[in-house]
C-alpha positions, 0 to 999 in steps of 0.5 A: 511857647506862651509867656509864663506867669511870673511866681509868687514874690513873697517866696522864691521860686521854685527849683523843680524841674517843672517850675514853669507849670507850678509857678502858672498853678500858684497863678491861678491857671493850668497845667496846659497853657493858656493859648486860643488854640488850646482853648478851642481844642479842649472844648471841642473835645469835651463836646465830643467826649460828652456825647458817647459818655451820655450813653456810658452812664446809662448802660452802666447804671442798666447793667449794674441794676437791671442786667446784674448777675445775667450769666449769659449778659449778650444784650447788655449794650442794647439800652432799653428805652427806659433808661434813654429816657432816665433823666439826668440828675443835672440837666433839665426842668427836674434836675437835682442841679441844673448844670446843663440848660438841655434836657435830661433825657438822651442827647439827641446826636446820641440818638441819631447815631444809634438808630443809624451809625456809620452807615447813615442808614436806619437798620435793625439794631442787632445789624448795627451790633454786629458791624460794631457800628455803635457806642464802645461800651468796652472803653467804659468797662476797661475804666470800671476795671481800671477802678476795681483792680486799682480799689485801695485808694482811699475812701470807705467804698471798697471797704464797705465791699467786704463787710457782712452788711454788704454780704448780706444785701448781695444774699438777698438780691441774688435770691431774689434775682435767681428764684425758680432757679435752682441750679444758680442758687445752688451755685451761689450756695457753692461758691458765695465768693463768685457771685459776692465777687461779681456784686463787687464788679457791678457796684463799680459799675453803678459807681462809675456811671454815678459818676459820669452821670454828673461829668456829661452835663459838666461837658455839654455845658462848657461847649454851649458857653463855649459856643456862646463866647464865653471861656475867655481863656483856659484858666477860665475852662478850669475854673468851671470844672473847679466850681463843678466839682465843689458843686456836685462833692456831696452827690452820693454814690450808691449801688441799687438792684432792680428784681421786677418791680423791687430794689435791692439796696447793696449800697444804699445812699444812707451809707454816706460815700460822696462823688468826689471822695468815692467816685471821682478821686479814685477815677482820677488816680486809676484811669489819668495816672494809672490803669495797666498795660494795653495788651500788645503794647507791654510785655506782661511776661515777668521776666521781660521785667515791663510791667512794675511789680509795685502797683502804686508805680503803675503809669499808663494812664492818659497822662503818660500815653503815648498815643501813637502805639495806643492808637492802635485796633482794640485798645480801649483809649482808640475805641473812645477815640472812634466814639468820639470822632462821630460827634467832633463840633465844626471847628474842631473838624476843620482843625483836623483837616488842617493838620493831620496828616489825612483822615487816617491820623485824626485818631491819633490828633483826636487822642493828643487833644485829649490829652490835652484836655485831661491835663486841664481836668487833672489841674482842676482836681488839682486846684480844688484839692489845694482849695479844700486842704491848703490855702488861697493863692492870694493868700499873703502869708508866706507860709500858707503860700509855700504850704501850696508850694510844697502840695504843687510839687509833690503833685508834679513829681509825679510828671518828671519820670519820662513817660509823663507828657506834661512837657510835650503838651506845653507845645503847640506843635505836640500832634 
């Protein structure tokens, strides 16, 4: 186990049961040691995790303006070329802020995977579709859903769902969508609940795909550095997240609808919902921490008593998941684990083979290096919240400083139930 970093000296230190991480944040660092391997492993993986989230964004943001209210959606895996060619906002010559130095268009292994999958063979992509030889959308709607059902978490953005302004945007690009079409519009007449209800589904969509949309040129650019031999360690890996995030805060977050040639603006930017306070805060919350029982692995019958009655305690997110019965067939973490696997860099590769325990356990070690990688993530939220609201660590008040303390373990409270893996990942042999 690596040596900690000694606590601050103006105050004492603390007594939480996870002193030792929250003595490495006061520091400066992570909630993951800083070691090489770990270093190596979350690189590799956000590379990995980069490549099928270049697809997310696009489809999300596809379904959300161009497929809408679709009753019979069957193609909206099917990217058209349009949106492949949709430049990134951060990467690229005529990016927003250039994050990434690659282009803003698809990224290349994306599209060799597309046009021939697994079978390493160019096939008609309706082939392709039905051998499920292709990107997992269903992982990237699982986390839209994790975000709606989980939607009052702060932030003006579900409000904002249910006012007559929104109402009425939704009114009007329904009519729009379904003209000539009197049987839907009588629906909607109906029952406007449905389809307002819907519209809400699909500004979670645009919602989450504004936010990856940012997320995947963050990733692709720490590989390259990475590549390059930067990040001398994982305090290093987390600080470009944390500039990362204070960079993009402001991004705004928006819901438009696409009828032929005219936009329908259910949310429009002049509402002022922001990435960090709209987007990824609440992704954070609903998909690290808490999301809800996979199916097969919980008992969703009441009196089993397996599932919390109170939301709030819900605690399946990657940061408490045992990986091992999540890894299992059709559970949303595995589907982006198989994603994953087809664009993992060499080095990491070469880890697998080294340790797992053949190529039918690279699933579950690319599952625990995620892991891994996400409890770097959550440090950097971490630290850019405490950044934001609190006190520099080298601040030599010793008020401010136990004012951070204080913001530090509430934080990690919420890592001392059982289910939490903040202990299993101080350990370089957790595979």
């Amino acid at each position: 186990m690596p040596t900690l970093t000694q606590p601050q000296t103006l105050i004492p230190p603390s007594t939480h049961p996870h002193a030792d991480v929250i003595h490495r944040l006061e520091a400066g660092g992570s909630m993951l040691p800083d070691t090489p391997e770990n270093l190596m492993q979350i690189i590799g993986i956000y590379k990995a995790y980069a490549v099928p989230m270049d697809f997310y964004w696009r489809d999300l943001l596809y379904i959300a303006e161009r497929v809408f209210l679709n009753p019979i959606p069957a193609f909206k895996y099917f990217l058209p070329q349009e949106y492949l060619d949709l430049p990134n906002h951060y990467a690229g010559d005529t990016a927003d802020l250039r994050i990434w130095r690659g282009e803003a268009t698809a990224h290349p292994e994306l599209l060799e995977f597309m046009e021939k999958g697994e079978l390493k063979r160019k096939l008609p992509k309706l082939f392709h579709h039905l051998w499920h030889d292709r990107v997992n959308m269903e992982f990237a709607e699982a986390c839209m859903r994790a975000m709606l059902w989980h939607q009052d978490m702060g932030g003006r953005f579900n409000d904002y769902l249910y006012t007559e302004e929104y109402k009425g945007a939704c009114d009007r690009a329904i009519r729009a969508y379904f003209k000539g079409n009197p049987a839907m519009l009588g629906l909607h007449k109906l029952f406007p609940e449905m389809f307002y209800e819907k519209c809400r589904e699909l500004s979670y969509y645009s919602n989450l795909g504004l936010f990856w949309e940012v997320m995947a040129p963050v990733f692709f650019e720490m590989s390259d550095i990475y590549d390059e031999g930067g990040f001398a360690g994982v305090p290093a890996a987390m600080d470009f997240l944390v500039n990362g995030i204070f960079a993009v805060a402001g991004r705004p977050i928006y819901h438009h609808v696409y009828v032929g040639d005219e936009c329908f603006e259910l949310i429009p930017k002049s509402c002022g919902f922001t990435w960090l306070y709209e987007a990824a805060l609440p992704y954070v919350e609903a998909v690290f921490y808490r999301t809800a029982p996979f199916r097969g692995t919980k008992s969703y019958n009441a009196q089993a008593g397996q599932v919390p009655q109170d939301q709030n305690d819900f605690h399946y997110g990657i940061l408490y998941a045992d990986v091992f019965p999540v890894g299992s067939a059709g559970i949303p973490p595995t589907l982006l684990m198989q994603d994953m696997l087809h664009f993992l860099p060499p080095y990491l590769l070469e880890y697998y083979q080294q340790h797992c325990r053949g190529e039918d356990d690279m699933l579950i070690q690319l599952g625990i290096t995620f892991q891994r990688s996400m409890y770097n993530v959550t440090s950097a939220v971490i630290q850019a919240l405490r950044a934001a609201l609190l006190y520099p660590l080298d601040d030599q008040n010793p008020r401010h400083l136990m004012a951070n303390r204080q913001f530090f373990e509430a934080q990690m409270d919420r890592f001392v139930r059982p289910e939490a893996r903040l202990r299993d990942v101080q350990r370089q042999d957790y595979r």
